[in-house]
N, C-alpha and C positions, 0 to 999 in steps of 0.2 A: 481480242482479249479485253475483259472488263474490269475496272479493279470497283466494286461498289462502294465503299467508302471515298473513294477520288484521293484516295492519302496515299504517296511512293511508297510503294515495297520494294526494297533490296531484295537483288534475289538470290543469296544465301541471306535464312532468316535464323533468327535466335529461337530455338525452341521453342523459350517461355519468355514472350515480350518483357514481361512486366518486371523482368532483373536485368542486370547490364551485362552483356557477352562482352567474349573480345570482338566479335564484329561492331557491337555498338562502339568501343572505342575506335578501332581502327576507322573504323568510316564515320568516325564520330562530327567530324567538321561538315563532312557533306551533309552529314542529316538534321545539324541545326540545331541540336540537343545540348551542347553545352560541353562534349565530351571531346578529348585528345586521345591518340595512340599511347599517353605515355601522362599520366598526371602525378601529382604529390600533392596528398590526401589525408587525410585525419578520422578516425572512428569518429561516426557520431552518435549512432545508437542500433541496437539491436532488437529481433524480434524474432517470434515464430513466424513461417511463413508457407502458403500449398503451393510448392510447383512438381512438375509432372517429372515421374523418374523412366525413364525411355529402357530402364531395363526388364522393371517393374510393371510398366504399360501403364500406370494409373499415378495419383497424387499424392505425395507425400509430404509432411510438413518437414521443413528444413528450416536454417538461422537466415534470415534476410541482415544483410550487414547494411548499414545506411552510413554512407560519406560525405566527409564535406573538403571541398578545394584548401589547401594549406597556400599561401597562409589567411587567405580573404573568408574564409568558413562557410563559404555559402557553400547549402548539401546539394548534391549528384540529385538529377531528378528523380533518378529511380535505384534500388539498393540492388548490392548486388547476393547471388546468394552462398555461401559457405559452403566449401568442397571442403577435401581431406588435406588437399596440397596448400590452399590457401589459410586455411584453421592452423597446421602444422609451421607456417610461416608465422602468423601471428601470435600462436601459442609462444615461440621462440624470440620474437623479435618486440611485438608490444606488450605480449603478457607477464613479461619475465620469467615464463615456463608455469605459467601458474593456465589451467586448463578451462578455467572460468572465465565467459566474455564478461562479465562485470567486472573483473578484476585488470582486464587489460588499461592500459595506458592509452586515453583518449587525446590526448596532446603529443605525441610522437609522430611526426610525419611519416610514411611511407608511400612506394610509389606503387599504383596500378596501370599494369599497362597490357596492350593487347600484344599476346604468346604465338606467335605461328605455330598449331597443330596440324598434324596430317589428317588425323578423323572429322576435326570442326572446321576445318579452317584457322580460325584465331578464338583464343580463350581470352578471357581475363586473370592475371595473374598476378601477384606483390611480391615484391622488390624492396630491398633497404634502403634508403634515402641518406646518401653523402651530400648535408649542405656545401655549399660554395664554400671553399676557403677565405673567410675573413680576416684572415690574420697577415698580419705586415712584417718582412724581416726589417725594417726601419727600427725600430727600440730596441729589438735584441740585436741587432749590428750595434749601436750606441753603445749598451750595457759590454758584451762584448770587447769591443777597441779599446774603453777605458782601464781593462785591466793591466797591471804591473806584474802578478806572479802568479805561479800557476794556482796560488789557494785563491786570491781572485775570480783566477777564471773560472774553478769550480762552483765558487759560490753565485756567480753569476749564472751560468749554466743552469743550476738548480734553480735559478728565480724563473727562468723560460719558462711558457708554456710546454704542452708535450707538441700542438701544432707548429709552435715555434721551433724548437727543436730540431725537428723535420722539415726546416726551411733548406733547400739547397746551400744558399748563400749562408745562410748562418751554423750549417755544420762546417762546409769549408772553412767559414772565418774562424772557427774553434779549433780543427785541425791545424791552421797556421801560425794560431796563437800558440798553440801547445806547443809547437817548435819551436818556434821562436823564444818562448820564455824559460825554456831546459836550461 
């Protein structure tokens, strides 16, 4: 068997090279391309673009979405292109429902990662992006302890973040306060 270019083929191949599958991600490491099973990502720019519709049998122009790695910005080598399910995602999540890729939100991170399907193998797909929790229950334990009565501890309460809030440790320290100060 000859391969005339001398370049690896994987051998489940992406329809249309020139966008990114979920096979490109998933085997993204072996192939040396810059790509993960799983990144968090940034619009960068949009465009018309031909790739072939396999129901269609022939080419049709679709939206090429181009990415860039969150947070270092360097873009994806290749874009990837605009389905119904991934449009639908970012219609909701970066566009604020607003159906024009101009209007989406090009600084929101999201993540693409490669989907286990049964007909392709793996797709490429987007996902919400939950940063890392950076928030300390340290200050609000402080703010917290130093209250005297329960209008204190309200008004401390309200100075928390909404992350804070949601600290394990600093919902319990508020439930013990509150008893304790009846």
């Amino acid at each position: 068997m000859s391969n005339e270019t001398n370049e690896k083929v994987p051998w489940r191949k992406n329809l249309d090279k020139r966008y990114i599958s979920g096979e490109d991600l998933k085997n993204g490491i072996e192939l040396g391309k810059g790509l993960k099973p799983e990144m968090v990502v940034t619009l960068s720019k949009f465009n018309d673009a031909p790739t072939f519709d396999q129901k269609l049998q022939q080419e049709v122009s679709k939206t090429a979405i181009w990415l860039s790695e969150y947070p270092s910005g360097k873009q994806l080598y290749k874009p990837v292109i605009l389905n119904v399910s991934n449009g639908e995602f970012l219609e909701k999540e970066i566009g604020g429902g607003s159906i024009f890729i101009s209007d989406f939100d090009t600084t929101k991170p999201f993540i693409i990662y490669a989907k286990p399907d049964r007909r392709h193998g793996f797709v490429a797909r987007f996902k919400k992006y939950y940063p890392k929790n950076v928030a300390s229950d340290v200050e609000a334990l402080a703010k917290l302890k130093i209250c005297k009565s329960l209008e204190e501890l309200t008004s401390a309460w309200l100075s928390l973040s909404t992350v804070e809030k949601n600290l394990p440790k600093v919902l319990a320290e508020k439930e013990l306060l509150k008893t304790k100060l009846k």
